[in-house]
LUMVEXKE-560991 format. One record per residue (C-alpha): x, y, z. Coordinates in steps of 0.02 Angstrom, whole numbers. Last residue first. Layout:
N
<r c1="X" c2="Y" c3="Z"/>
...
! end
This chain:
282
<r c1="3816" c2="771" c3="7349"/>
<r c1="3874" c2="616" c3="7443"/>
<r c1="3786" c2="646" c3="7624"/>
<r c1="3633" c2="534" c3="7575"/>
<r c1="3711" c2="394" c3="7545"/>
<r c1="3804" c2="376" c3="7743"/>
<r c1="3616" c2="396" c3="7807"/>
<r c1="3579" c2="255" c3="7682"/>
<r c1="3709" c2="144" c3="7732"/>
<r c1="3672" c2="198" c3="7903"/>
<r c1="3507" c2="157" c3="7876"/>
<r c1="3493" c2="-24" c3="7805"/>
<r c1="3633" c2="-68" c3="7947"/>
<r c1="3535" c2="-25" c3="8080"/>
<r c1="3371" c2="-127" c3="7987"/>
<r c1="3479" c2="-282" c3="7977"/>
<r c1="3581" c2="-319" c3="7813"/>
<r c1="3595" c2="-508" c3="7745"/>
<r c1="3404" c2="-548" c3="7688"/>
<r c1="3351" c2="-373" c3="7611"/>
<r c1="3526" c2="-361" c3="7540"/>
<r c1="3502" c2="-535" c3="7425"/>
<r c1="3465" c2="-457" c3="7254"/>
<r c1="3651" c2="-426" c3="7226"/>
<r c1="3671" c2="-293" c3="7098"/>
<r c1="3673" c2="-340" c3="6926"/>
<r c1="3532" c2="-431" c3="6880"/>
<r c1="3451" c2="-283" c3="6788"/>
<r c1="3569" c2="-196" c3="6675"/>
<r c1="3655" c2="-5" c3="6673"/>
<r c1="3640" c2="123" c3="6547"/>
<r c1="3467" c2="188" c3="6616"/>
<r c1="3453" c2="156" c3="6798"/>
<r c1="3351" c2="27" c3="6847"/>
<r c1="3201" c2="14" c3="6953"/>
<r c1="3110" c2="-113" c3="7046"/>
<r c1="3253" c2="-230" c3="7001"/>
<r c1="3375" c2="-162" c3="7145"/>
<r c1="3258" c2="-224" c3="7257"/>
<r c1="3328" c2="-220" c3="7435"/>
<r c1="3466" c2="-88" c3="7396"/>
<r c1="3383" c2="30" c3="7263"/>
<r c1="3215" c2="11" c3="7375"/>
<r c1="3326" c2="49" c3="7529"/>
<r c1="3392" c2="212" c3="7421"/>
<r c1="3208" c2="249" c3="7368"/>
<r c1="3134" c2="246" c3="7520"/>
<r c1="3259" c2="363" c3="7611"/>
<r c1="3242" c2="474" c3="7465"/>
<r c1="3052" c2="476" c3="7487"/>
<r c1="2913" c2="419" c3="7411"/>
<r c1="2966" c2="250" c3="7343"/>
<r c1="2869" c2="121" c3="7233"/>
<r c1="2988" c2="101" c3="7103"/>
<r c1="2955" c2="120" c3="6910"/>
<r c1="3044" c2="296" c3="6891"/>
<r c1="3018" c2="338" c3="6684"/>
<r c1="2951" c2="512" c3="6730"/>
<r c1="3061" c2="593" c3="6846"/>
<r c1="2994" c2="608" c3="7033"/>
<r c1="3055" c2="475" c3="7135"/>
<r c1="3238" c2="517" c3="7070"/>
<r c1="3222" c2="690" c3="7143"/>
<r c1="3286" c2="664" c3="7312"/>
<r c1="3399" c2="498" c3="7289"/>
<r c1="3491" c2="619" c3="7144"/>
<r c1="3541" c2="751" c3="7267"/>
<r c1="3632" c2="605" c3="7405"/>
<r c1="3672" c2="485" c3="7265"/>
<r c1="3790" c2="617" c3="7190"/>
<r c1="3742" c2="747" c3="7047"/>
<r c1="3793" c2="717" c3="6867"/>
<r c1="3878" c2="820" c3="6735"/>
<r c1="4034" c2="863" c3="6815"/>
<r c1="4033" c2="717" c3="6922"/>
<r c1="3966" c2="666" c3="7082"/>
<r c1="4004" c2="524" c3="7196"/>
<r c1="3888" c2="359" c3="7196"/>
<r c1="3920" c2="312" c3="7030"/>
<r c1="3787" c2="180" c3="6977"/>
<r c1="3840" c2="4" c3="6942"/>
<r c1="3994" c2="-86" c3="6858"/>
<r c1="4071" c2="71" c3="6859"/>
<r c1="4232" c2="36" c3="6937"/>
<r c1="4311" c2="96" c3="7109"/>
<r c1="4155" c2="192" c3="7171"/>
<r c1="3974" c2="113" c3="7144"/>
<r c1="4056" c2="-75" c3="7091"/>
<r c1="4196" c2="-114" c3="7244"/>
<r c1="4124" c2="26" c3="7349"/>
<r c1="3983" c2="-70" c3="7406"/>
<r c1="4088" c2="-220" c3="7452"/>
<r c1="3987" c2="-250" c3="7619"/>
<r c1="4160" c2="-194" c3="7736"/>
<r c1="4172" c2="-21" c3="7609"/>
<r c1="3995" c2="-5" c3="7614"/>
<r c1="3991" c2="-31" c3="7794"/>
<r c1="4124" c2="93" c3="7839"/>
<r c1="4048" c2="223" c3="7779"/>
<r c1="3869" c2="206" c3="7836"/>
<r c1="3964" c2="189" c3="8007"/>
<r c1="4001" c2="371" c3="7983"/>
<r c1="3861" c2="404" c3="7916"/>
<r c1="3765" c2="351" c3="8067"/>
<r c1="3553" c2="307" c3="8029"/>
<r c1="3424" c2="339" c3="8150"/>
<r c1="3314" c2="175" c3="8151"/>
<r c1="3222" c2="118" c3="8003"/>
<r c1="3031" c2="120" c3="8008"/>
<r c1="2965" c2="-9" c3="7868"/>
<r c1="2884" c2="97" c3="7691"/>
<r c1="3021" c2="-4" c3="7574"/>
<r c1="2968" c2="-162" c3="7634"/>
<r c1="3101" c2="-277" c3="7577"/>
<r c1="3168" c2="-372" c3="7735"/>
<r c1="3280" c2="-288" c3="7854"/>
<r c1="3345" c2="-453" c3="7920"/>
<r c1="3329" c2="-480" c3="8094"/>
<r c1="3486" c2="-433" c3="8199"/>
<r c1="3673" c2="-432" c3="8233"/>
<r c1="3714" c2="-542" c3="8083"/>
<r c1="3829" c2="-691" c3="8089"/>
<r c1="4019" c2="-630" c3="8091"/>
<r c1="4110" c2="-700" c3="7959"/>
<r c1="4241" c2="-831" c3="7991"/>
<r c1="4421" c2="-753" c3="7970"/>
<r c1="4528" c2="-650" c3="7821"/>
<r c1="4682" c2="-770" c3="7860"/>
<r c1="4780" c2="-684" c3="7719"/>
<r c1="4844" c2="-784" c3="7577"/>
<r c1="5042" c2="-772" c3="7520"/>
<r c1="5076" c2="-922" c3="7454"/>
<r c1="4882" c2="-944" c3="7387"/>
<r c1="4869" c2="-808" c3="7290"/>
<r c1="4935" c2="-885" c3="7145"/>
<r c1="4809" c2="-1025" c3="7129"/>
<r c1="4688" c2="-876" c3="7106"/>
<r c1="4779" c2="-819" c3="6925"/>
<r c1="4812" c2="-1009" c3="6877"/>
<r c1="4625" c2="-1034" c3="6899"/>
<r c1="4585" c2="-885" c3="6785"/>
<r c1="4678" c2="-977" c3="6670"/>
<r c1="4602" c2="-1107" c3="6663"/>
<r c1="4444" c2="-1029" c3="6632"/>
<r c1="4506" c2="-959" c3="6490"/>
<r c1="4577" c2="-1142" c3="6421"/>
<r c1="4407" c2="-1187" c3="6456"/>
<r c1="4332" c2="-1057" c3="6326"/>
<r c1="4232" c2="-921" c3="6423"/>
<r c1="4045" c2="-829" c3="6377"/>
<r c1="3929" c2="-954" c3="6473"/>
<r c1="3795" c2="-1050" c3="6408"/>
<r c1="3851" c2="-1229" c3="6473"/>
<r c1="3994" c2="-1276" c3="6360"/>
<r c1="4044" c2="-1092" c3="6330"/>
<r c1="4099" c2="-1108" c3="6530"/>
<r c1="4061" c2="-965" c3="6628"/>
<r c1="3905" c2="-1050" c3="6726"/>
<r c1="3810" c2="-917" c3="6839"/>
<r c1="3849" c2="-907" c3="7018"/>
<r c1="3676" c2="-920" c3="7168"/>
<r c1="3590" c2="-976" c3="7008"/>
<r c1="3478" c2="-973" c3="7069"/>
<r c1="3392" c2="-785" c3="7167"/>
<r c1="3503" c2="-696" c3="7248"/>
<r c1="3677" c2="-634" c3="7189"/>
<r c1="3772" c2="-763" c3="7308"/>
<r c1="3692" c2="-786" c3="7489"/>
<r c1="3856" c2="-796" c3="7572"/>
<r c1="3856" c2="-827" c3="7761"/>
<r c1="3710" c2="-902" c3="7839"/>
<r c1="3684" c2="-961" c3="7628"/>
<r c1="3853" c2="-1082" c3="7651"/>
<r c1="3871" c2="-1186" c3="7500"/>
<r c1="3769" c2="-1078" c3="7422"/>
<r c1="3634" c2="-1119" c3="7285"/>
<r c1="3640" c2="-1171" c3="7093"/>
<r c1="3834" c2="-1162" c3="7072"/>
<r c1="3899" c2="-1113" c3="6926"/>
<r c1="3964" c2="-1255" c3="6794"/>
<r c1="4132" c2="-1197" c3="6722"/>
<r c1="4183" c2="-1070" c3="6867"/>
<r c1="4146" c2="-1225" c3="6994"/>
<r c1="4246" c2="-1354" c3="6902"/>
<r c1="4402" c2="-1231" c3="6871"/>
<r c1="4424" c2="-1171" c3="7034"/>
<r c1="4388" c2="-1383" c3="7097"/>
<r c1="4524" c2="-1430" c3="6951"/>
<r c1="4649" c2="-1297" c3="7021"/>
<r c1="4609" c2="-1358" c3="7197"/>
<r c1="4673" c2="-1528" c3="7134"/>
<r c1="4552" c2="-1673" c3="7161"/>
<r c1="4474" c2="-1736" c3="7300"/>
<r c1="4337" c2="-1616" c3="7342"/>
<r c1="4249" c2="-1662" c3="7498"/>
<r c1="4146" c2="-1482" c3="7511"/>
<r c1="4214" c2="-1432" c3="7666"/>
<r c1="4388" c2="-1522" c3="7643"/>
<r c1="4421" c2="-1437" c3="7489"/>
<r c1="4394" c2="-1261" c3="7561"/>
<r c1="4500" c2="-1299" c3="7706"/>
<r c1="4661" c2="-1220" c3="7685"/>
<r c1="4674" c2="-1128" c3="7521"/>
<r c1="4480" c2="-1061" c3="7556"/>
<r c1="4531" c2="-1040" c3="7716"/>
<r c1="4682" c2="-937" c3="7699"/>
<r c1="4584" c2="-841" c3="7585"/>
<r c1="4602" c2="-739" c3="7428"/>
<r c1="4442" c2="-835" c3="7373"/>
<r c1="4331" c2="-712" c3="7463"/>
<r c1="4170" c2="-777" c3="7496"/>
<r c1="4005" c2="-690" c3="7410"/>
<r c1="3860" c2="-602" c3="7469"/>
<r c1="3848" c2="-562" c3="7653"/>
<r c1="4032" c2="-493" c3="7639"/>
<r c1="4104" c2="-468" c3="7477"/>
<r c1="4241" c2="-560" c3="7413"/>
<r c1="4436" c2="-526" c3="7452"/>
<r c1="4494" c2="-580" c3="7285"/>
<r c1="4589" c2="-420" c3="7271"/>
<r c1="4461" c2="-350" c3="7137"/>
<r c1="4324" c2="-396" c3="7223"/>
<r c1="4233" c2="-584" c3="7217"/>
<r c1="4064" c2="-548" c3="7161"/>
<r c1="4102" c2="-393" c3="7049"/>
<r c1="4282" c2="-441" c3="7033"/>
<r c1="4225" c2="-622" c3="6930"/>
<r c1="4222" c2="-590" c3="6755"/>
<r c1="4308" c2="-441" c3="6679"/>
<r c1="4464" c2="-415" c3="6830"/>
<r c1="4472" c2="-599" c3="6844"/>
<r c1="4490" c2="-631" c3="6648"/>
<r c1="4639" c2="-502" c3="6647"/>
<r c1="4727" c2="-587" c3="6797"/>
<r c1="4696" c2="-762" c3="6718"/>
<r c1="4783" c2="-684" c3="6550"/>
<r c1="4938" c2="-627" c3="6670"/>
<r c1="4927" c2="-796" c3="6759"/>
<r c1="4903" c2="-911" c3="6607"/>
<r c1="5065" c2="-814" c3="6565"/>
<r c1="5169" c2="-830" c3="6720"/>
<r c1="5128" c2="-1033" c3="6711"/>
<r c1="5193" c2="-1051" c3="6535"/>
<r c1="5351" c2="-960" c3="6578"/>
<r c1="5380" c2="-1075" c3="6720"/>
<r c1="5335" c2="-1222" c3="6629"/>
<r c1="5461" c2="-1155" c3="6490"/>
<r c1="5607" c2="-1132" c3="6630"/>
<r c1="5545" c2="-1292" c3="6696"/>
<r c1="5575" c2="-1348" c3="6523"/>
<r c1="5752" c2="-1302" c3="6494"/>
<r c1="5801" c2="-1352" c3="6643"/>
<r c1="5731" c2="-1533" c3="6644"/>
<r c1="5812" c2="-1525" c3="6469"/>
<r c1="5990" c2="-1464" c3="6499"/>
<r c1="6063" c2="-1629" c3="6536"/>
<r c1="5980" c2="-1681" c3="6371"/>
<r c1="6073" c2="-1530" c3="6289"/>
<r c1="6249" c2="-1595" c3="6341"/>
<r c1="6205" c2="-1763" c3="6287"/>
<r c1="6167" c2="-1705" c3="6123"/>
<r c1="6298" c2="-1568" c3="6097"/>
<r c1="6426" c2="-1749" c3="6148"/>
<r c1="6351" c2="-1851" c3="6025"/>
<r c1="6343" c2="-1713" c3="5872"/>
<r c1="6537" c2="-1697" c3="5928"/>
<r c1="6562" c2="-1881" c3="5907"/>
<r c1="6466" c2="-1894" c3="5742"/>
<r c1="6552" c2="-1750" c3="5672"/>
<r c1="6720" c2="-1819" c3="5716"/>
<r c1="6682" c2="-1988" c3="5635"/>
<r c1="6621" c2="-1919" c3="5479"/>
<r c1="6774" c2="-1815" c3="5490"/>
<r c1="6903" c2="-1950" c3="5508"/>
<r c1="6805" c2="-2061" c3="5374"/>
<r c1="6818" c2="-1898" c3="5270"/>
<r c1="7015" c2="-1890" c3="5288"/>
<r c1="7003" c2="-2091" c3="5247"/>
<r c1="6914" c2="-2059" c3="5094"/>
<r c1="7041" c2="-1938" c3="5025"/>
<r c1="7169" c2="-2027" c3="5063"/>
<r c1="7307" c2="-1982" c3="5212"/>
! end
């Protein structure tokens, strides 16, 4: 055999093995790229999961469970459900997540149940495009992370509308007797525990080695010299702290915070146990 036709042979070999790796990797390619979908998907949901925790636990808890009076939980069967019905969405619900986080929402979709923060916004814009501090792809992200709950959801119920009249913000009004014990279970049930005992997005309610717990430091917070509440008493000043968390802040924490919506979602029973609950951390 020539020289020419030996590399006719291989040309020709070359080009049918080239042919066949082709077709043998385009069979591969849906697999291939679910596979990088997939991976894709698990890391908006780790990043989403990191955005969650910074952004949105204070409102929304750390599970997604919400807090009750305040915010809706968003690890929901509802919210999964029926969310997009209520509001007539008809896009995706990862396009409605990432909608809502982007532009805020001026008041509550349902104030008899969640009154937001208090005050309007109700939620505060995240997206850079509107004064917030998150990129869209962010954003996205944190959609990914909530989308993932929805497999495995709880059916967390309809709220239960409150047993009485607000407690209002009048720090001198009568309260009831207060019951720890039901104080207790109430700020675990209102979220309390989500920002003044898991994290310290507010005031630590339990004592450390250098700082007394709400019960001592209710009594003599009335008293130091940069207190700009009204209150006289600790009972006073923890409804003041709870009704008008503005009226005073404590230094190394920011107003705006705390929900300013207590006075119009807690009833006067509820005002003192959580208060009567307060007073026994020391």
């Amino acid at each position: 055999m020539s020289r020419v036709n030996l590399e006719i042979a291989l040309g020709v070999l070359l080009v049918f093995f080239t042919g066949v790796f082709v077709v043998i990797y385009g069979f591969r390619e849906p697999q291939r790229m679910q596979e990088f979908e997939k991976h894709q998907s698990a890391q908006a949901i780790e990043v989403g999961a990191d955005l969650f925790d910074a952004n949105c636990t204070g409102c929304h808890g750390p599970q997604g469970e919400g807090i009750p009076g305040v915010c809706p939980p968003l690890n929901d069967r509802y919210f999964f459900d029926q969310r997009m019905k209520e509001v007539n969405w008809s896009g995706t619900l990862e396009d409605y997540i990432v909608s809502t986080v982007s532009s805020g929402r001026l008041a509550s979709t349902r104030p008899q149940f969640y009154a937001g923060r208090g005050g309007s916004p109700a939620m505060p814009a995240f997206s850079d495009q509107y004064g917030g501090p998150l990129r869209v792809d962010q954003i996205r992200s944190i959609a990914a992370f909530v989308v993932n709950w929805q497999e495995t959801a709880p059916d967390r119920g309809t709220p239960a509308p409150m047993s009485g009249p607000p407690v209002g913000t009048d720090i001198t009004v009568e309260l009831p007797e207060g019951v720890p014990t039901n104080g207790e279970t109430l700020a675990t049930a209102k979220g309390c525990v989500v920002c003044h005992v898991s994290t310290a997005t507010g005031p630590a309610w339990q004592p450390t080695a250098d700082t007394p717990g709400i019960g001592d430091r209710a009594v003599t917070r009335p008293t130091v010299s940069d207190y700009t509440g009204a209150a006289k008493s600790p009972q006073q000043y923890l409804l003041e702290s709870i009704v008008s968390p503005n009226v005073y802040v404590v230094p190394g924490f920011s107003p705006g915070i705390m929900p300013q919506s207590y006075g119009d979602t807690l009833t006067a029973q509820e005002a003192a146990d959580l208060i009567a609950y307060m007073l026994t951390i020391k």
